[in-house]
C-alpha positions as CSV (number, residue, x, y, z in Angstrom):
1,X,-29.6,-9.3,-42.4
2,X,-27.0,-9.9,-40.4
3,X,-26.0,-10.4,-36.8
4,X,-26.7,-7.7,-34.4
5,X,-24.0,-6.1,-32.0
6,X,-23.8,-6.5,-28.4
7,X,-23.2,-3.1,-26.6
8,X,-20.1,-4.7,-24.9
9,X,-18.9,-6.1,-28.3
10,X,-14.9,-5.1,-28.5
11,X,-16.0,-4.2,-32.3
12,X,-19.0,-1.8,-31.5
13,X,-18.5,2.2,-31.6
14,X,-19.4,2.4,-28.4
15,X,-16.6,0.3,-26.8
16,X,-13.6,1.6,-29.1
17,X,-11.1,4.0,-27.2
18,X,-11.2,7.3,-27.6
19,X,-7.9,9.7,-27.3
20,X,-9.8,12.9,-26.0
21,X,-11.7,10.9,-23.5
22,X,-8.5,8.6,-22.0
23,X,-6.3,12.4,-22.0
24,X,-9.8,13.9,-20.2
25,X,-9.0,11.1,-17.4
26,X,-5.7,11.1,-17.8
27,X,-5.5,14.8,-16.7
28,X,-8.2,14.2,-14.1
29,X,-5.8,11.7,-12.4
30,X,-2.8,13.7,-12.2
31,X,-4.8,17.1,-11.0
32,X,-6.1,15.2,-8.3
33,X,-2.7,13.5,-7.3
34,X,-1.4,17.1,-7.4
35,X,-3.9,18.1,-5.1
36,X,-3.3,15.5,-2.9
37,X,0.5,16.6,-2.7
38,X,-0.2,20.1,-2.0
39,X,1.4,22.0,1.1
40,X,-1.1,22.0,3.5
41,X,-1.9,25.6,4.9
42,X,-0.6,26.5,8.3
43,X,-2.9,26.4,10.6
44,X,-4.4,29.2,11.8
45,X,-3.0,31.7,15.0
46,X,-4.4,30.1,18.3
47,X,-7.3,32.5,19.4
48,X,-6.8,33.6,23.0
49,X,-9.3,32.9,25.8
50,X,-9.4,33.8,29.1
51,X,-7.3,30.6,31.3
52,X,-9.5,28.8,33.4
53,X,-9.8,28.5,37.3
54,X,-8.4,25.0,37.4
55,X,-8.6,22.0,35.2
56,X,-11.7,20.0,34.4
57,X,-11.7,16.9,36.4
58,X,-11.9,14.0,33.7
59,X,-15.4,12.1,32.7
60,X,-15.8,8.4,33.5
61,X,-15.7,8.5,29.8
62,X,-13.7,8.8,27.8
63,X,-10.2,8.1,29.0
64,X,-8.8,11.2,30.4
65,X,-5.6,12.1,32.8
66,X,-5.2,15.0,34.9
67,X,-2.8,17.0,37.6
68,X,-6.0,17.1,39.9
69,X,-5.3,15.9,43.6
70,X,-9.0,14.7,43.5
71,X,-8.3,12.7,40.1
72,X,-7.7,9.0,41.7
73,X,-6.5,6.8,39.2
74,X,-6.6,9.4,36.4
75,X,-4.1,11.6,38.1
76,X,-1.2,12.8,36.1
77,X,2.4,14.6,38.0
78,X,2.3,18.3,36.9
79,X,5.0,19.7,34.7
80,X,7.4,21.0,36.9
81,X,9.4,24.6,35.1
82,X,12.1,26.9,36.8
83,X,11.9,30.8,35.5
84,X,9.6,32.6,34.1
85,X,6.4,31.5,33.0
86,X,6.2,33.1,30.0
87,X,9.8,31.2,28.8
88,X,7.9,27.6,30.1
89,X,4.8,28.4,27.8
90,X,7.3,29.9,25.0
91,X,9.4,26.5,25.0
92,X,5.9,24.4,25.0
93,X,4.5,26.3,22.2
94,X,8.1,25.5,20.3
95,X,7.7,22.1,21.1
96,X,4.1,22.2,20.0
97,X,4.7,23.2,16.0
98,X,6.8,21.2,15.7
99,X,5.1,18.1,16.9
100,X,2.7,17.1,13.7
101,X,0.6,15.6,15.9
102,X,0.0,18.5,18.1
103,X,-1.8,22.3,17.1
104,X,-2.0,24.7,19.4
105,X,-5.4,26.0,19.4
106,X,-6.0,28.7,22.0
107,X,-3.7,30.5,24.7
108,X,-4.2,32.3,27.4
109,X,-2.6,34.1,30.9
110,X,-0.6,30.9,32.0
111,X,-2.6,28.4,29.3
112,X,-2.3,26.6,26.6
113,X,-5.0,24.6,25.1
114,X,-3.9,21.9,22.3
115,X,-5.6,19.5,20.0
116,X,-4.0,16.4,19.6
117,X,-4.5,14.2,16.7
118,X,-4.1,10.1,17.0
119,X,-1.6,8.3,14.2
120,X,-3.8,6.0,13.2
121,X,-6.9,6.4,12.8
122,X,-7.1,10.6,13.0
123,X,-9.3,10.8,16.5
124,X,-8.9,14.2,18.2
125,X,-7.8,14.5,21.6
126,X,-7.8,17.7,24.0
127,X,-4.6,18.5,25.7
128,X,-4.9,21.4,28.2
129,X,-1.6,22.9,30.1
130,X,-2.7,25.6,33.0
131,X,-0.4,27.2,35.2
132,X,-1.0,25.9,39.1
133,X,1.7,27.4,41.1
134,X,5.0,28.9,41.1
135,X,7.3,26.5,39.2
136,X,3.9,24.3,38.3
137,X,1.6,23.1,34.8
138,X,-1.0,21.1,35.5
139,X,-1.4,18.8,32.4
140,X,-4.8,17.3,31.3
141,X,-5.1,14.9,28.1
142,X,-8.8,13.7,27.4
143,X,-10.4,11.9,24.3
144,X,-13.5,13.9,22.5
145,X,-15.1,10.4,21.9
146,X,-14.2,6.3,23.0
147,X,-13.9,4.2,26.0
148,X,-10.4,3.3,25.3
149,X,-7.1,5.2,24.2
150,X,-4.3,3.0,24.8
151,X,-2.4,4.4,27.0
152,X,-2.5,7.3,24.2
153,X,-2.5,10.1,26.8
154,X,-0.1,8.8,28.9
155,X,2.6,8.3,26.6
156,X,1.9,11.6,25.1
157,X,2.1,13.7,28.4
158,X,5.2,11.1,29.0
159,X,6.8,12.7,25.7
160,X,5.5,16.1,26.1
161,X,7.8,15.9,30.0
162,X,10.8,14.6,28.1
163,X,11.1,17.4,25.7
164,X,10.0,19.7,27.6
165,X,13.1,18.8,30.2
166,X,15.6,18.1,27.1
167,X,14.6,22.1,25.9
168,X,15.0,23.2,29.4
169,X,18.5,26.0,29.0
170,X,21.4,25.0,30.7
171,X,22.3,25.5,34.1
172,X,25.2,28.3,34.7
């Protein structure tokens, strides 16, 4: 008798290639890469909700800022807009779709309420915008979850205040 085969054996049946099976993965491969490069929907239309009263104050956790006189260290300067409200919120939203970053989830009388999504590792942040005053936004940025962003909020309220001025229409 002679020797018998190993299940691993290059020679075995078992172990030989097989066309239909190497095109089966082959096509596998490049359906999933093709899903992968897919446009993404757009997101959906931001539902509206009625604006709140004023903006939450932030948690000791997580990191938060806020346009809150009663906010201590977490306090943020308040957008400041000249004209009409509705052009101030109409520029922010502009600003907002085109930001990757940022999706505008729900709006309101004088509010916008936006979720922002981190670079690197994907966390979602809240970004609220709420109408204090004539001329006024109160801003508020807070993480969902963590006990440290960074300086995440800051430098994206930072940003938000510099395009928001750039976008502002000339003065006649």
């Amino acid at each position: 008798m002679g020797k018998k085969r190993h299940f691993f054996d290059r020679r075995s049946a078992s172990f030989q290639r097989r066309p239909r099976a190497k095109a089966l993965t082959l096509l596998t491969v490049v359906g999933a890469l093709a899903s992968c490069t897919a446009v993404a929907p757009s997101s959906p239309a931001p539902r509206w909700v009625e604006a709140p009263e004023a903006l939450a104050p932030c948690p000791l956790a997580p990191p938060c800022l806020v346009s809150r006189g009663d906010a201590g260290r977490a306090y943020v300067e308040p957008l400041a807009f000249s004209g009409s409200l509705e052009d101030a919120l109409a520029r922010l939203e502009r600003l907002i779709a085109i930001d990757p970053q940022l999706t505008l989830e729900a709006r309101g009388p004088g509010y916008l309420k936006v979720v922002a999504q981190t670079p690197l590792m994907g966390y979602q942040d809240d970004v609220e915008i709420l109408r204090l005053g004539p001329g006024l936004l109160g801003l508020r940025s807070a993480s969902r979850i963590g006990l440290f962003a960074g300086g995440t909020h800051g430098q994206r309220l930072a940003a938000l205040r510099a395009a928001f001025g750039a976008s502002a229409p000339a003065a006649p």
